[in-house]
N, CA, C and O of each residue as an XYZ file, in Angstrom:
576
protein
N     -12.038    171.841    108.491
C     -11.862    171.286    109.811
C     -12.987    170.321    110.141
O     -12.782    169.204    110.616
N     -14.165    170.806    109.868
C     -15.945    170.080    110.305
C     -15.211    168.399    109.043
O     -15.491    167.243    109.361
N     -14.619    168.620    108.167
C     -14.768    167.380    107.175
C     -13.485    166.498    107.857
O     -13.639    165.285    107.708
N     -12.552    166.792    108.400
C     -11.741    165.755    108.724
C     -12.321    165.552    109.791
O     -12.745    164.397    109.746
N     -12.670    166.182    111.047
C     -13.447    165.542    111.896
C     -14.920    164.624    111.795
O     -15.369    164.052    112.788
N     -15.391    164.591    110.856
C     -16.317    164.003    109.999
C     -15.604    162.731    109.555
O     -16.002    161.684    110.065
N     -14.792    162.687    108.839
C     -14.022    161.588    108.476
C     -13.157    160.758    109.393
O     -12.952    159.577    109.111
N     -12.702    161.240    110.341
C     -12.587    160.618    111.548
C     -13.241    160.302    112.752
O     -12.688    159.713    113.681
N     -14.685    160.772    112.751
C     -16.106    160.013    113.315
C     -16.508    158.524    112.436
O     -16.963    157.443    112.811
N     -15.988    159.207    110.750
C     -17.060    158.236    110.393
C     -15.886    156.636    110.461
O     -16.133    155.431    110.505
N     -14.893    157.262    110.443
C     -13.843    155.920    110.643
C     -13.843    155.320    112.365
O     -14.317    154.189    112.472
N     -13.695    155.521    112.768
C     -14.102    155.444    114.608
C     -15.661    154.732    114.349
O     -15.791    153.626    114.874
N     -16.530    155.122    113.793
C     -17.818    154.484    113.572
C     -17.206    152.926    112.989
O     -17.198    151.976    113.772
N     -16.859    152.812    112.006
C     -16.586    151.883    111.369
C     -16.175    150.519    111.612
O     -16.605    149.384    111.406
N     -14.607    151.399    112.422
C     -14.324    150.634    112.915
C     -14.944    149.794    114.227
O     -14.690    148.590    114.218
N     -15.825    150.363    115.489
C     -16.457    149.720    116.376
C     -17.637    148.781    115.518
O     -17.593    147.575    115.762
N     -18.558    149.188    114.654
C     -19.050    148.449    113.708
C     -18.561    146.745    113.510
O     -19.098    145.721    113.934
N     -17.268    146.954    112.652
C     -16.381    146.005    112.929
C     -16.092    145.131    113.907
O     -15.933    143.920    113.759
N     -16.037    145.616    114.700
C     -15.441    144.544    115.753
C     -16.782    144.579    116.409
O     -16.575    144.753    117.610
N     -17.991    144.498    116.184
C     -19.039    144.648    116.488
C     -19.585    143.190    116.363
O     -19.817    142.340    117.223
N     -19.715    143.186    114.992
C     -20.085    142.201    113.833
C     -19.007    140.964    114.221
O     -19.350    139.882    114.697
N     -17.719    141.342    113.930
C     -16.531    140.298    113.656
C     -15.632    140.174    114.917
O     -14.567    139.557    114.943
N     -16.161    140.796    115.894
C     -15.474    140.603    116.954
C     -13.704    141.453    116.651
O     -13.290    141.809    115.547
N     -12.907    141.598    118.070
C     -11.750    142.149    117.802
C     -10.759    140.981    117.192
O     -11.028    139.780    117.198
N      -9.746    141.484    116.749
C      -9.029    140.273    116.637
C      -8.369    139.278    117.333
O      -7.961    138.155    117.039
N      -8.363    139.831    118.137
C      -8.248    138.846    119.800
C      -8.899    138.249    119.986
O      -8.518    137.138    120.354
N     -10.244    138.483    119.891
C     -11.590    137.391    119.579
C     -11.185    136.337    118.536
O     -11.037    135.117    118.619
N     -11.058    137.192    117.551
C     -10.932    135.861    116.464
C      -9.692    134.918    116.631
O      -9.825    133.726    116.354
N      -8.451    135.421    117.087
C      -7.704    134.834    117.668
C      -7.959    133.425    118.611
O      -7.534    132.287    118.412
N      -8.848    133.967    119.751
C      -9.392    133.003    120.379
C     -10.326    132.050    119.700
O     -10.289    130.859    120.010
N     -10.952    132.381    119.021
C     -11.408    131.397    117.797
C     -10.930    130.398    117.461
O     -11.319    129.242    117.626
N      -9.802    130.910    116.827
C      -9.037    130.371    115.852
C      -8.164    129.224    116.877
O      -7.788    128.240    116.241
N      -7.848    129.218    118.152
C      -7.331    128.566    119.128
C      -7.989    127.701    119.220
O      -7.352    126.654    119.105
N      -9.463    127.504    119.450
C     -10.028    126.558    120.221
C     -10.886    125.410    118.994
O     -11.383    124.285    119.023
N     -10.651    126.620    117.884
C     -11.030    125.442    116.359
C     -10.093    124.626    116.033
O     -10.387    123.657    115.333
N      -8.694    124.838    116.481
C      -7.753    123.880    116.526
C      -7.655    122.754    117.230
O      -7.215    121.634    116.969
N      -8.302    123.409    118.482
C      -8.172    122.235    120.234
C      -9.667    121.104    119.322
O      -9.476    119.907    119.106
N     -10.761    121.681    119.002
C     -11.770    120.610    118.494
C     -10.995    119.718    117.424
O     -10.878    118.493    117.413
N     -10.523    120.613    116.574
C     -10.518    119.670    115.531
C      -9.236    118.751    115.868
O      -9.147    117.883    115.000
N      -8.144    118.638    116.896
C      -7.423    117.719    117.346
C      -8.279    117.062    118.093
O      -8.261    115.854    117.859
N      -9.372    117.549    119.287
C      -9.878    116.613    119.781
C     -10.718    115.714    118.991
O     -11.001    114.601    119.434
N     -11.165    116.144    117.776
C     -12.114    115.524    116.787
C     -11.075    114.212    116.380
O     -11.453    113.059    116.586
N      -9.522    114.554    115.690
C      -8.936    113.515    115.361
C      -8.135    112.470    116.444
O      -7.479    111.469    116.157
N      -8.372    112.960    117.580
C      -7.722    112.129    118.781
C      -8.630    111.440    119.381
O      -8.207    110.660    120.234
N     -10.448    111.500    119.101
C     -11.257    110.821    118.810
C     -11.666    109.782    118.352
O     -11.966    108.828    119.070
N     -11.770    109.774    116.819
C     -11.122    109.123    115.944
C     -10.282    108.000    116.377
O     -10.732    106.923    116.769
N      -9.285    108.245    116.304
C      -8.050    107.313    116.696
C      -8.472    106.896    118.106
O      -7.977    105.783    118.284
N      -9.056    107.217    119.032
C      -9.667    106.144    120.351
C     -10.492    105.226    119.807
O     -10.241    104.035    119.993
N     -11.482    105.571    119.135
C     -12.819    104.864    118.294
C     -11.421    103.524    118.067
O     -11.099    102.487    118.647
N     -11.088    104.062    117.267
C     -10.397    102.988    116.068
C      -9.428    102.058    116.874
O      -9.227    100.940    116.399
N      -8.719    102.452    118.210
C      -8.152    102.062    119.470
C      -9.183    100.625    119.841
O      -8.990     99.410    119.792
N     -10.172    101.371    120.170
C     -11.179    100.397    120.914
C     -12.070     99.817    120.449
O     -12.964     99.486    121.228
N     -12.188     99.497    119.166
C     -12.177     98.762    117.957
C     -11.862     97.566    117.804
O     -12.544     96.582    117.520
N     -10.263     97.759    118.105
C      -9.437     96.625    117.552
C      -8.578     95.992    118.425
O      -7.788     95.065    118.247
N      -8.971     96.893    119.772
C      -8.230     96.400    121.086
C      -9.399     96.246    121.950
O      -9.103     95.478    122.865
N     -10.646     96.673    122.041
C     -11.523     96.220    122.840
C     -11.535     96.741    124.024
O     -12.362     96.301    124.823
N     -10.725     97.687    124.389
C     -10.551     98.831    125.754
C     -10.077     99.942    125.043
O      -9.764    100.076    123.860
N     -10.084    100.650    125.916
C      -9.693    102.439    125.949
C      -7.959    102.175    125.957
O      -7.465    101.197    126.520
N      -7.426    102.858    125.486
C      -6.039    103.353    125.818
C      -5.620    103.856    127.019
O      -6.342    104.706    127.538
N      -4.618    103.524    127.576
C      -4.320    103.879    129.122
C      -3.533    105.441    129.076
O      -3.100    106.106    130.017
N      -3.534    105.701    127.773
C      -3.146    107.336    128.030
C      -2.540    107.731    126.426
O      -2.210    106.774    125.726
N      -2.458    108.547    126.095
C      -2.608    109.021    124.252
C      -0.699    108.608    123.916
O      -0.218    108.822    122.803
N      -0.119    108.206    124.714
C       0.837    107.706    123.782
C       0.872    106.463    123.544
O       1.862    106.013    122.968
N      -0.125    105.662    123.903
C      -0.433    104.410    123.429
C      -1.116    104.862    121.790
O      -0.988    103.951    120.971
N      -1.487    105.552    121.500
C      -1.869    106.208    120.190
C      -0.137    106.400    119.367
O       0.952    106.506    119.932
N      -0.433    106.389    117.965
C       0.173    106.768    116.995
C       0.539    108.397    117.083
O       0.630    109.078    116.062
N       0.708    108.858    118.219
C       0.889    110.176    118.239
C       1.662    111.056    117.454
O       1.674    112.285    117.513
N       2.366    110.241    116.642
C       3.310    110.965    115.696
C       2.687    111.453    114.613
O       3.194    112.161    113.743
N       1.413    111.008    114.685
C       0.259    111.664    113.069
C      -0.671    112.424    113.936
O      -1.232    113.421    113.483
N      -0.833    112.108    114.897
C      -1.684    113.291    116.339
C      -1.271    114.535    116.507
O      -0.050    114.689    116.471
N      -2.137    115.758    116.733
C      -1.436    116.836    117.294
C      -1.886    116.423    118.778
O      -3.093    116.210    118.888
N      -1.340    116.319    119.595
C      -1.704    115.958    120.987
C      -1.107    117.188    122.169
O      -0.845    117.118    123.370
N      -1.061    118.164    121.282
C      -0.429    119.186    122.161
C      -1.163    120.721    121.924
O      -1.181    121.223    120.801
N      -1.824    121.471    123.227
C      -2.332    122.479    123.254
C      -2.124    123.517    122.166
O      -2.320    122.828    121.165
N      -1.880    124.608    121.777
C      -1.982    125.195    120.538
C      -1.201    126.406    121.268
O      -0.110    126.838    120.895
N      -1.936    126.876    122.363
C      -1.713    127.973    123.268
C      -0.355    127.598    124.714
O       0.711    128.170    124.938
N      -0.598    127.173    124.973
C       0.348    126.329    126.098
C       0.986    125.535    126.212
O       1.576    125.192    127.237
N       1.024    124.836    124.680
C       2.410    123.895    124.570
C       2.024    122.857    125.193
O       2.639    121.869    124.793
N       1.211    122.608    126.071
C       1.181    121.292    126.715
C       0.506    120.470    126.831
O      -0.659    120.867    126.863
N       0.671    118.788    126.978
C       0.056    117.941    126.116
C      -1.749    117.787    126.624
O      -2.041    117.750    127.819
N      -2.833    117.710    125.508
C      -4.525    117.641    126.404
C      -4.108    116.538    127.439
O      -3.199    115.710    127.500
N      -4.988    116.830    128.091
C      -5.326    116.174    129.685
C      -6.176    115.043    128.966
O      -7.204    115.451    128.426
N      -5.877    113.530    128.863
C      -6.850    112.272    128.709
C      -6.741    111.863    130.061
O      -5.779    111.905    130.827
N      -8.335    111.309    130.273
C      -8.735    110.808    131.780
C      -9.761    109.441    131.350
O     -10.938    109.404    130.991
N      -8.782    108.413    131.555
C     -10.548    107.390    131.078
C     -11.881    107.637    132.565
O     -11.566    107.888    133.728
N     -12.841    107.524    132.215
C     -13.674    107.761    133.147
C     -15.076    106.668    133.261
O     -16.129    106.508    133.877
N     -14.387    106.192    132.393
C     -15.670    104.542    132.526
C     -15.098    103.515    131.636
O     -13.938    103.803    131.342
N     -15.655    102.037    130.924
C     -15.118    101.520    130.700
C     -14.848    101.983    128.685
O     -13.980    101.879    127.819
N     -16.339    102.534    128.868
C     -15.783    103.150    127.369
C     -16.376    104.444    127.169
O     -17.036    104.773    126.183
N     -15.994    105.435    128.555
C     -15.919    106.728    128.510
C     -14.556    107.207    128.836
O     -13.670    106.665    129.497
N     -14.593    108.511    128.134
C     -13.286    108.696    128.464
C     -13.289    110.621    128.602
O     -14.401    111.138    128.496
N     -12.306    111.391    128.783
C     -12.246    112.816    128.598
C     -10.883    113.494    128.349
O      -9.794    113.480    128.921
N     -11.431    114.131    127.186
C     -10.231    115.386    126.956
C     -10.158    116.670    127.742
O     -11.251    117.101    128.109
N      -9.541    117.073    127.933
C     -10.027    118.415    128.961
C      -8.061    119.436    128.332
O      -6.951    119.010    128.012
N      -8.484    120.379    128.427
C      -7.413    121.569    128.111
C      -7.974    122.934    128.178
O      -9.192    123.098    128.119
N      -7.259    123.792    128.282
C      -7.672    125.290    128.302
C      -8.365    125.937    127.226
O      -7.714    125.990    126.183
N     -10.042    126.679    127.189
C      -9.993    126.851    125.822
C     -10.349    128.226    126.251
O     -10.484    128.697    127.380
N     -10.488    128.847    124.867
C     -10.361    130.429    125.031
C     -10.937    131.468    125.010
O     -10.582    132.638    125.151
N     -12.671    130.553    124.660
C     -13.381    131.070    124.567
C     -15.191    130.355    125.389
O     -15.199    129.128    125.488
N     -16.087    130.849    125.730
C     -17.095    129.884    126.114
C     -17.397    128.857    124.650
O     -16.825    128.744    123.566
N     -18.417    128.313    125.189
C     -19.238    127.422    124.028
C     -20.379    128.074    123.039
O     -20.725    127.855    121.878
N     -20.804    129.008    124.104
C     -21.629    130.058    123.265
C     -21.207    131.011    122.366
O     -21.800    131.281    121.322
N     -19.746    131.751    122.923
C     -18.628    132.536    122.300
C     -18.499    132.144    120.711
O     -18.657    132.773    119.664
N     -18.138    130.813    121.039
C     -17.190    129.502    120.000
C     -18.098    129.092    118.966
O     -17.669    128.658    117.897
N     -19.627    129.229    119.275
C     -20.802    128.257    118.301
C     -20.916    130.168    117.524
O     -20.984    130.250    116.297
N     -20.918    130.771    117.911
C     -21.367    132.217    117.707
C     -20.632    132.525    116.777
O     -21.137    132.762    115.680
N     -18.715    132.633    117.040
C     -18.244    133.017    115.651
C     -17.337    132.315    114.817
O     -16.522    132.856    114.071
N     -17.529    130.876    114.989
C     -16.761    129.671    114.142
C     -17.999    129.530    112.724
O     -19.215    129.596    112.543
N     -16.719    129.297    111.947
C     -17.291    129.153    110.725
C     -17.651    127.379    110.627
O     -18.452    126.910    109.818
N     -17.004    126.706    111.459
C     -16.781    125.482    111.192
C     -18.220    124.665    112.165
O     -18.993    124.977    113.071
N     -17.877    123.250    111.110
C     -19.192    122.376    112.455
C     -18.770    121.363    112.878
O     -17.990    120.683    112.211
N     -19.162    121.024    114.040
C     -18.347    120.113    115.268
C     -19.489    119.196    115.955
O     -19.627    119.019    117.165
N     -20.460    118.527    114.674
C     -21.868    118.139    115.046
C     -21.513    116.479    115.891
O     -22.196    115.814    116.671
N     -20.157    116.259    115.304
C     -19.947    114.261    115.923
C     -18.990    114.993    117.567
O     -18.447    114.210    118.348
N     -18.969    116.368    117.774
C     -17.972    116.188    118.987
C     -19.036    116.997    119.862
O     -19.673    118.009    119.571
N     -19.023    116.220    121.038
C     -20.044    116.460    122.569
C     -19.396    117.976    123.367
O     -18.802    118.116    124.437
N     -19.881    119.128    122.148
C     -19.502    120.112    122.118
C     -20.177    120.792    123.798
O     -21.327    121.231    123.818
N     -19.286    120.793    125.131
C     -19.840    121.354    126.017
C     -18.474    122.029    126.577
O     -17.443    121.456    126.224
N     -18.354    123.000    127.281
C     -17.232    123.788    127.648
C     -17.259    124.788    128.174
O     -18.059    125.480    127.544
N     -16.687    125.571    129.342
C     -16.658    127.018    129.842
C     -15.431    127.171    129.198
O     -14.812    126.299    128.588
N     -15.009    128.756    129.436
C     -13.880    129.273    128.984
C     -13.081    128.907    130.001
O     -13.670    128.839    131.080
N     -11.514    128.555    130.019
C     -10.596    128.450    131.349
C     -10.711    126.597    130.829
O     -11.164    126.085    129.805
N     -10.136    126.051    131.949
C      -9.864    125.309    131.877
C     -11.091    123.894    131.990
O     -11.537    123.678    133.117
N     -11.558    123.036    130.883
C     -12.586    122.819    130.729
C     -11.962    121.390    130.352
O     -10.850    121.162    129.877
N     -13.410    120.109    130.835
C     -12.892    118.357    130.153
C     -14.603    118.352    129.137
O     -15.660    118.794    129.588
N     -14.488    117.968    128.273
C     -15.305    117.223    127.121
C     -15.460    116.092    127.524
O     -14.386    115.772    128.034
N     -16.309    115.112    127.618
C     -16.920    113.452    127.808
C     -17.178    113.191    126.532
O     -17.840    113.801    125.693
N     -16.511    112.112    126.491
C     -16.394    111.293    124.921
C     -16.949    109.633    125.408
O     -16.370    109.039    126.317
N     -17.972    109.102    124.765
C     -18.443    107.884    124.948
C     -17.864    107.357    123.368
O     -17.832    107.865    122.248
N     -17.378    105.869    124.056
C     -17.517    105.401    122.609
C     -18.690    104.697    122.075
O     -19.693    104.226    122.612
N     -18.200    104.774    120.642
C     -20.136    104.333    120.150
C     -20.396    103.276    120.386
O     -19.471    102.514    120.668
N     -22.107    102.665    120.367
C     -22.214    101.699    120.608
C     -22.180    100.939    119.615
O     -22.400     99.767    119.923
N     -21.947    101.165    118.262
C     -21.860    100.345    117.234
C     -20.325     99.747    117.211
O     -20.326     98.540    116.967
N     -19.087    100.283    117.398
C     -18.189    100.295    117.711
C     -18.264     98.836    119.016
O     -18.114     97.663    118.675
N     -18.495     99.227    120.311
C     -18.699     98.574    121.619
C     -19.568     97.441    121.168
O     -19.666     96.463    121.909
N     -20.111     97.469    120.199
C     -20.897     95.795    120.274
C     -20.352     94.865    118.925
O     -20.874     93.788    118.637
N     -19.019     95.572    118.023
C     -18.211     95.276    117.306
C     -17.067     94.663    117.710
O     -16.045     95.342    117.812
N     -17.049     93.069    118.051
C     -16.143     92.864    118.267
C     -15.083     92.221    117.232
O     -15.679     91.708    116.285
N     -13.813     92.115    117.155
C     -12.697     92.146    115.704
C     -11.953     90.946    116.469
O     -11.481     91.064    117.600
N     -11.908     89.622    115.595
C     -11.443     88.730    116.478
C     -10.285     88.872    115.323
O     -10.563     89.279    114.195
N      -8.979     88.500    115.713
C      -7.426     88.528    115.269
C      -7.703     87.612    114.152
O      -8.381     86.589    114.245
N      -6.937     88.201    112.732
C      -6.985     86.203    111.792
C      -6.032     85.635    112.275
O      -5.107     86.208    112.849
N      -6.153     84.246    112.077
C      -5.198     83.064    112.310
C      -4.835     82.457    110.946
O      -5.607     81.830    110.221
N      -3.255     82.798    110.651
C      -3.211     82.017    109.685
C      -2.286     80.628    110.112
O      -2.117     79.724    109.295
């Protein structure tokens, strides 16, 4: 009797251990949500850079983008990130994420060093400047 109750302490141990270390899976879940929302915002990035590049302004809203190679749609809610231009070459993503920033840097395996990683949990906007190497690049059309 003392050994299965023993063996079912030491599993009950284990397991809180676990989700100690690695968080529950709901945690990682939420993880796994908001490493998606970066790394679309990382490539919907990208494609503004490359926007304002070759057009010399911001996009007036992400279906002026190639959205058909974009994920431009929440992960969790189906619904499309919130773009807001907010200067002439600032701009913001904003969507629900699922975890804080401290949460998110704590148990992502991944690195997100080119994205202006700032965020509460709930409903949160990112500020994206475009670069200035970019902004003092200007691409004049060829003429043939």
């Amino acid at each position: 009797m003392i050994g299965i109750l023993g063996i079912g302490v030491l599993v009950l141990a284990a397991l809180i251990a676990g989700f100690t270390v690695i968080g529950s899976p709901l945690d990682q879940s939420a993880i796994r949500y908001d490493e998606s929302r970066y790394n679309d915002f990382q490539q919907i990035s990208n494609r503004i850079n490359s926007f304002y590049q070759n057009r010399n302004r911001l996009p007036a809203n992400l279906n002026e983008l190639e959205t058909n190679v974009l994920n431009t749609i929440d992960p969790v809610s189906g619904e499309q990130y919130v773009y807001q231009v907010s200067g002439e070459a600032n701009y913001q993503l904003c969507t629900t994420f699922s975890t804080t920033l401290e949460e998110f840097r704590r148990n992502t395996t991944q690195s997100y060093y080119d994205l202006p990683l700032q965020h509460n949990k709930g409903y949160s906007c990112i500020e994206f400047v475009i670069p200035a190497y970019i902004r003092e690049t200007k691409i004049t059309p060829v003429q043939m």
